[in-house]
C-alpha positions in Angstrom: 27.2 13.0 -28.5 26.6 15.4 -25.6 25.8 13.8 -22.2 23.8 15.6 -19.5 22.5 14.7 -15.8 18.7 15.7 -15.1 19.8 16.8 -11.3 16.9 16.6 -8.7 15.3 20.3 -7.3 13.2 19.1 -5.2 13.1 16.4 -2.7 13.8 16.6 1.6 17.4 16.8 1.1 17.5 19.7 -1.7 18.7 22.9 -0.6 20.4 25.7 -2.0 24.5 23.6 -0.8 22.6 20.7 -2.2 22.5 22.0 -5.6 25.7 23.6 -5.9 27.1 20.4 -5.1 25.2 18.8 -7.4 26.3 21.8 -10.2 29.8 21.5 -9.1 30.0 17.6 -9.4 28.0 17.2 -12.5 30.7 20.2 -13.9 33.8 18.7 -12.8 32.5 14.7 -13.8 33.0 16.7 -17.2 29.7 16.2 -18.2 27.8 19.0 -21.2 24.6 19.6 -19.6 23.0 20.1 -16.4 18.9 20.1 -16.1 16.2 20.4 -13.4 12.6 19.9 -13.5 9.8 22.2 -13.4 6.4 23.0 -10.8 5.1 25.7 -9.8 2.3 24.6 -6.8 3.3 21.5 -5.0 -0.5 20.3 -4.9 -0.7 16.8 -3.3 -0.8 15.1 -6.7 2.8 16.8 -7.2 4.2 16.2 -3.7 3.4 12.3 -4.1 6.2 12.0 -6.8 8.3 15.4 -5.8 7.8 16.9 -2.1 8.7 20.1 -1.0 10.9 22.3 -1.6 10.4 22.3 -5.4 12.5 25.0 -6.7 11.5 26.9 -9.4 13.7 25.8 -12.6 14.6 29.7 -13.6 15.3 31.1 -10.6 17.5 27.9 -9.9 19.2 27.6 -13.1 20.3 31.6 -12.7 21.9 30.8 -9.7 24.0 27.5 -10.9 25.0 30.1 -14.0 26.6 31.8 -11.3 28.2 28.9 -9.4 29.2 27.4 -13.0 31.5 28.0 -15.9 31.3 25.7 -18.5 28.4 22.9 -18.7 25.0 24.2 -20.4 21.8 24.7 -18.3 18.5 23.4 -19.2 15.0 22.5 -18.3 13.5 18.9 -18.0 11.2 20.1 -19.0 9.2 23.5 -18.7 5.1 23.0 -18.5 4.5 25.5 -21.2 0.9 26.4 -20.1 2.2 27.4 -16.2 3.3 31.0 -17.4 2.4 33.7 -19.9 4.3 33.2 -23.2 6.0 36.8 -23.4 7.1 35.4 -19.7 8.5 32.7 -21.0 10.3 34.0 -23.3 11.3 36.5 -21.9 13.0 34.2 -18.9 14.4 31.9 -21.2 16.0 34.7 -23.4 17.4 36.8 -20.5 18.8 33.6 -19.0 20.3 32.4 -22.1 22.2 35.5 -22.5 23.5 35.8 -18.8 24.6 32.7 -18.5 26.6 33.4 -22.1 24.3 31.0 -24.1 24.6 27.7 -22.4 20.5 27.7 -22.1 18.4 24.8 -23.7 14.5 24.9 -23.1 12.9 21.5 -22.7 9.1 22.0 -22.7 6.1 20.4 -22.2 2.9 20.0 -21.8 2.4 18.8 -18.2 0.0 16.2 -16.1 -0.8 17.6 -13.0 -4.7 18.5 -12.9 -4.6 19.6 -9.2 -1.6 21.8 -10.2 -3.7 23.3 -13.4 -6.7 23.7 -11.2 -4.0 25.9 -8.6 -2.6 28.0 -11.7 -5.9 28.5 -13.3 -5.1 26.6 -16.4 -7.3 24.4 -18.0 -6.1 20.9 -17.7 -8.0 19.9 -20.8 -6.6 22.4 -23.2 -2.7 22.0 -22.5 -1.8 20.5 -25.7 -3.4 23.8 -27.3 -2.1 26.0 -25.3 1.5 24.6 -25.8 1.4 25.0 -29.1 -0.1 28.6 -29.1 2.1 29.6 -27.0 5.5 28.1 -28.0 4.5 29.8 -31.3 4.1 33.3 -29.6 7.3 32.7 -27.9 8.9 32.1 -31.3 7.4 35.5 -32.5 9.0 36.9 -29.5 12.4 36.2 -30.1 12.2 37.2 -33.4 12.3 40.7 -32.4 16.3 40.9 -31.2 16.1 44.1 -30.0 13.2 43.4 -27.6 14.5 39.9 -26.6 18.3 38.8 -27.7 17.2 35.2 -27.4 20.8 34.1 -28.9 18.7 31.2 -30.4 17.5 28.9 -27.8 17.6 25.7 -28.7 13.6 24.0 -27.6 13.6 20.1 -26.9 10.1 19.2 -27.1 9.6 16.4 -24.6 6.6 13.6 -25.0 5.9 10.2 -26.4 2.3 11.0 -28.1 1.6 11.8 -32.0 0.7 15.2 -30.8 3.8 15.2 -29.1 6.0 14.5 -32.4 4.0 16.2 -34.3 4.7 19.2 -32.0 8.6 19.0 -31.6 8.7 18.7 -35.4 7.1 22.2 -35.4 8.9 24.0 -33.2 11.9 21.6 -32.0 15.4 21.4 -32.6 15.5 18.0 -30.5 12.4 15.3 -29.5 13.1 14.4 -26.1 11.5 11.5 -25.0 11.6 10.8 -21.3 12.4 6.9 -19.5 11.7 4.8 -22.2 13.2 1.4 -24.0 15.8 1.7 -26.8 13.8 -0.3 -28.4 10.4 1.8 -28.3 12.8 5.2 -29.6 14.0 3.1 -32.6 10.6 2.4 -34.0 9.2 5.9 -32.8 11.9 7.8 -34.9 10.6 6.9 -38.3 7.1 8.7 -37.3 8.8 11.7 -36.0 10.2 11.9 -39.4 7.1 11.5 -41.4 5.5 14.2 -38.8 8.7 16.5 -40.0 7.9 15.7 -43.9 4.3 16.6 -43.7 5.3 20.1 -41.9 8.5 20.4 -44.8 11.1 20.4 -42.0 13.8 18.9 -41.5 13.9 16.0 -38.9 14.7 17.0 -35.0 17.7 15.5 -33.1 16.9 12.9 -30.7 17.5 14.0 -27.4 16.4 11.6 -24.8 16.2 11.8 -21.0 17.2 8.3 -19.8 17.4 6.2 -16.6 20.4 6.3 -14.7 20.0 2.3 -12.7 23.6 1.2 -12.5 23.1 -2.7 -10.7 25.6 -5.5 -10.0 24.1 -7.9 -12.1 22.5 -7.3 -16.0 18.7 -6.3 -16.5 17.1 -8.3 -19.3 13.3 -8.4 -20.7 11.9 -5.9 -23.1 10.7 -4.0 -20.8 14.5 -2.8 -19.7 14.9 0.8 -20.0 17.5 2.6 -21.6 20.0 3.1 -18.6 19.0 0.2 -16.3 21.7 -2.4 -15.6 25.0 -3.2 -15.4 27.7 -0.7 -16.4 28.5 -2.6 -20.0 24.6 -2.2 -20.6 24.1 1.6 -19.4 27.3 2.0 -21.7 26.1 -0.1 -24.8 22.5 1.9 -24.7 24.3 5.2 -24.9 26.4 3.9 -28.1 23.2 2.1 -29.5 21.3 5.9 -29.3 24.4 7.5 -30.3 24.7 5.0 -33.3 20.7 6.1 -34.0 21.6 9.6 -34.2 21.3 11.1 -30.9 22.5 14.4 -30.6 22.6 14.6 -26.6 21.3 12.1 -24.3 20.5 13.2 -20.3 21.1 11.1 -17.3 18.2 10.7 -14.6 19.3 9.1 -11.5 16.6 9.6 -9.7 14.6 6.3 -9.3 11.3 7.9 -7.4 12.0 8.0 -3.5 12.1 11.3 -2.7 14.6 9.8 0.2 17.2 9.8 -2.3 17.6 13.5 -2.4 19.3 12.8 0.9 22.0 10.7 -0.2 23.1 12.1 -3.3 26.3 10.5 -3.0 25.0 7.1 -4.5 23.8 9.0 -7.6 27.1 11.0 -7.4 29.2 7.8 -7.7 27.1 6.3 -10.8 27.3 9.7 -12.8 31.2 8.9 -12.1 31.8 5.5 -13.7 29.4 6.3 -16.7 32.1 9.4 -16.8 35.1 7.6 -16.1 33.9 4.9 -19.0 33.3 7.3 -21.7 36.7 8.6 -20.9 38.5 5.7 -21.2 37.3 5.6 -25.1 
C-alpha cells in the first residue's frame, strides 16, 4: 500500500522555499506520493479555510517535478468545472509526461459558490459539468499523438451517490476525504454495486486521511481515520490496507492556516508514521 502526504499550498507561511522543503522532506521521509490542493480565486468563502497565497496546483506541481526525483505528484483534488476540459487535459497530460509519469489527477467537483460566481461557472450544475467534462477529457487522451497522456490515473474524490457513482465511471481510485474507517467500510459495498450497474470493475480505495498524532488515544465513533495516538494512526492504515486500499494520503493539516508557519510539527509526525512503517 502506497502512502502519500496532501502538503499545504496555501497558507501565510507558504512560499516557493516552503514547498520545496515540504517536497524534499516528504521525498526523503520515503514516502510514494506528494499532493496539493486546488483554487483558482481566493474569494472570501475560500480564504476563511485557505488564505492567500493559494498556489495554483499545476504550475506548483511542475516546479516540485523539477526539485524531485522519485515520489509521484498529484492533485487533492482538481475542481473539474474551474477550467476548460481540453485544458485540463491537456495540463494533466503534459505534466504527466515531464515529470516521467509520476502524475495522478484527483478531481472533483468543488463547494465554493463565491469562487463559481468569480470563474463564471454555475455553482448549481458542477456535478454535470464534471462528468461532461471528465468524459471529454477521456476522449482527449485517447488521441496519443495530440495528447501522450501515458495513462493518468483519475481518483475521483466525494462521499455522495453521485460521487460513487461517478469514480466508478471514470476512476481508477474513489478517494474519499477525512472520514471514519468505519463510514469507508460500509460505503465500499455501494461503490461496488455503482461499478456492477456501469459493468466495471470496482475502483481502488484511495483515501485522503487525517494526520492528528496526540499523546493519549482518541476514542468515540466519531474518531477519524488518522486521529490519535501513534498505535491508532498505525492500526487505521493496516485496517484500510486490510480493506483493500491501494494508496492512502496523509493530511496534516488540522484547519489553522497558522500552521503553515510551523511546518516543522507536521514534519515530525509524517516522520514517526514513516519511521513505524519501516520498522515492519
Amino acid at each position: 500500500m502506497r502512502l502519500g502526504v496532501n502538503v499545504p499550498n496555501f497558507g501565510p507561511g507558504t512560499d516557493p522555499g516552503t514547498l520545496r522543503r515540504w517536497a524534499l522532506t516528504v521525498e526523503g521521509l520515503g514516502y510514494d506520493l506528494l499532493m496539493v490542493s486546488d483554487h483558482v480565486v481566493i474569494t472570501p468563502d475560500v480564504a476563511e479555510k485557505y488564505p492567500a497565497p493559494f498556489y495554483e496546483p499545476f504550475t506548483t506541481l511542475a516546479w516540485l517535478a523539477g526539485v524531485t526525483t522519485r515520489i509521484g505528484l498529484g492533485t487533492t483534488v482538481v475542481v473539474v468545472p474551474y477550467r476548460h476540459p481540453l485544458l485540463l487535459a491537456r495540463m494533466a497530460a503534459n505534466l504527466n509526461d515531464l515529470s516521467g509519469g509520476r502524475l495522478v489527477l484527483g478531481v472533483g467537483v468543488g463547494w465554493a459558490e463565491r469562487e463559481f460566481e468569480a470563474l463564471g461557472v454555475p455553482h448549481d450544475q458542477r456535478g454535470r459539468l464534471t462528468d461532461e467534462h471528465l468524459a471529454a477529457m477521456l476522449d482527449a487522451w485517447a488521441d496519443e499523438r495530440d495528447y501522450r497522456s501515458g495513462g493518468v490515473p483519475i481518483w475521483v474524490g466525494g462521499s455522495s451517490d453521485a460521487a460513487l457513482r461517478r469514480a466508478a465511471r471514470f476512476g481508477q481510485a474513489w478517494h474519499p476525504l477525512r472520514h471514519t474507517v468505519g463510514w469507508m467500510r460500509e460505503t465500499l459495498p455501494r461503490l461496488a454495486a455503482f461499478a456492477g450497474e456501469q459493468g466495471r470493475p470496482t475502483p481502488a480505495l484511495a483515501p485522503r486521511i487525517v494526520l492528528n498524532i496526540t499523546d493519549e488515544p482518541m476514542t468515540g465513533p466519531d474518531r477519524r481515520a488518522g486521529e490519535g495516538t501513534l498505535d491508532q494512526v498505525m492500526d487505521d492504515l493496516e485496517q484500510l490496507r486490510l480493506m483493500g486500499a491501494e494508496s492512502v494520503l496523509l493530511d496534516p493539516f488540522l484547519g489553522d492556516p497558522d500552521q503553515t508557519l510551523r511546518p516543522e510539527g507536521s514534519w515530525e509526525m509524517l516522520a514517526a508514521v514513516a519511521g513505524r512503517r519501516n520498522a515492519r
